[in-house]
C-alpha positions in Angstrom: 18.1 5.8 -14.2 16.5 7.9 -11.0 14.8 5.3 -8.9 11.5 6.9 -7.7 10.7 5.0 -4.5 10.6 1.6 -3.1 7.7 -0.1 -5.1 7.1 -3.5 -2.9 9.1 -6.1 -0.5 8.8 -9.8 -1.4 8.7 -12.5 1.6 8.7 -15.9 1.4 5.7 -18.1 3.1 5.1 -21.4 4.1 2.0 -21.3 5.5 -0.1 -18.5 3.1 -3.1 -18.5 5.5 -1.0 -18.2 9.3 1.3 -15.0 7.1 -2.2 -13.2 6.0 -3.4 -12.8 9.6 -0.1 -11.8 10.9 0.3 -9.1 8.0 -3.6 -8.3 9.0 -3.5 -8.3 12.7 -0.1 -7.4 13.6 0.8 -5.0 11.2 -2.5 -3.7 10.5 -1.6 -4.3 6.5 -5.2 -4.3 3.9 -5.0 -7.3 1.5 -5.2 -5.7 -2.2 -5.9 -7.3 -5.5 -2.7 -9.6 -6.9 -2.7 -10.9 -10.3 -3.8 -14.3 -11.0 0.0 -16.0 -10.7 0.2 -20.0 -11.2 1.5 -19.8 -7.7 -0.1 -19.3 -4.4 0.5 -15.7 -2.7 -0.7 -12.6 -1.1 -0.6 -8.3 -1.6 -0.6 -6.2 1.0 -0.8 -2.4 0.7 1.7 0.0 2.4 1.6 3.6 2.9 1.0 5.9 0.1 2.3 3.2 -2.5 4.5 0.5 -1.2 3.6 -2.9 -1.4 4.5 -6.5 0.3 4.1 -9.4 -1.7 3.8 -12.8 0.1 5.0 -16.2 -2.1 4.5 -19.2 -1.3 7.5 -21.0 -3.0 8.8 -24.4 -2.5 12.4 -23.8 -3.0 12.7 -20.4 -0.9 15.3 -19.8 1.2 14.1 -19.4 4.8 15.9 -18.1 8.2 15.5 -21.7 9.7 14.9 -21.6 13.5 16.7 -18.0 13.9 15.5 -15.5 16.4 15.7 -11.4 16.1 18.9 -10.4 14.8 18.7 -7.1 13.8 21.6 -7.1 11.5 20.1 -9.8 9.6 18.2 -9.4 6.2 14.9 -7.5 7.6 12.5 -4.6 6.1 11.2 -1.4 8.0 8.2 0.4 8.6 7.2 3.6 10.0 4.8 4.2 12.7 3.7 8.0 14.7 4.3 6.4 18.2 6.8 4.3 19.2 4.6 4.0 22.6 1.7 3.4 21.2 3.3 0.5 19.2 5.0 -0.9 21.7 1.4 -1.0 23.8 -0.3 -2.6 21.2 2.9 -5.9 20.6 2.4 -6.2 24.3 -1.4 -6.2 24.2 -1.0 -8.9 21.4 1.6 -11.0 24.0 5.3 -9.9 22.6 7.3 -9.2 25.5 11.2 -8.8 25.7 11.9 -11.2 27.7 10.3 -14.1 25.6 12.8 -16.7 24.4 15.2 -15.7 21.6 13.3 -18.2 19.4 10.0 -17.3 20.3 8.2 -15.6 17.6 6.5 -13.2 20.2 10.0 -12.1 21.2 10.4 -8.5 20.8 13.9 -5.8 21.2 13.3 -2.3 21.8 15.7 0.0 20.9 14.3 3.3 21.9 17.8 5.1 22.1 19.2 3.3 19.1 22.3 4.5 17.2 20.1 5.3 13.9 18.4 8.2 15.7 15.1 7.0 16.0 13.8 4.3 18.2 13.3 0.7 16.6 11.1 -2.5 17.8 11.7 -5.3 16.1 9.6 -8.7 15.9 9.5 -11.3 13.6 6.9 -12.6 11.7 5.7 -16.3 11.4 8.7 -17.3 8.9 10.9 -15.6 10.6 11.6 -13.2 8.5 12.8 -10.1 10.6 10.8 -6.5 11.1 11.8 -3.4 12.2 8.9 -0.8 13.4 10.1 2.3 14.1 8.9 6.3 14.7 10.0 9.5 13.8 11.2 9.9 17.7 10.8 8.7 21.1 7.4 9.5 22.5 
């Protein structure tokens, strides 16, 4: 077996609608077409062929009230300016100082250990998100 590339990230919602505009507005993500599943849900196109699929599931298993922990279950993308991304959480009202349970709570790491510099947010379930860039800006 050679594994190609990553094909698509599945997150659990609870609220379908609140997940859409966060995947829209925060992440800048376009809705595509998703197959007509007995189940409520959303696709979201990333990159060059990556997807994120969003399931509403009764029985999912959720982070509770948990705030950013970066060493937690979490997925990654990939952004050209760690500055310019940065500007844009802010202009959208994340701030680091915000409470650790605050969904607009962000950390910046623009020194991190990995070698390239990391923000991370979460989004309305909690789930945790890592943006990151290529280098410091």
């Amino acid at each position: 077996m050679e594994i190609q590339t990553i094909h698509h990230v599945s997150l659990n919602a609870t609220d379908l609608e609140r997940s859409r505009t966060f995947y829209r507005e925060i992440l800048g993500l376009c809705e595509i077409a998703r197959p007509d599943f007995p189940f409520p849900g959303a696709w979201f196109a990333i990159g060059g062929g990556q997807q994120l699929h969003l399931i509403v599931h009764p029985e999912a298993t959720l982070r509770g009230d948990k705030g950013i922990d970066t060493r937690d279950t979490h997925f990654a993308v990939r952004v050209a300016s760690f500055t310019r991304a940065v500007e844009f959480l802010r202009a959208r009202g994340y701030r680091e100082d915000a409470a650790g349970h605050d969904l607009l709570q962000m950390k910046l790491n623009p020194r991190a250990t990995a070698g390239f510099p990391q923000i991370y947010i979460l989004d309305p379930d909690r789930h945790v998100i890592e943006i990151n860039a290529a280098a410091l800006d």
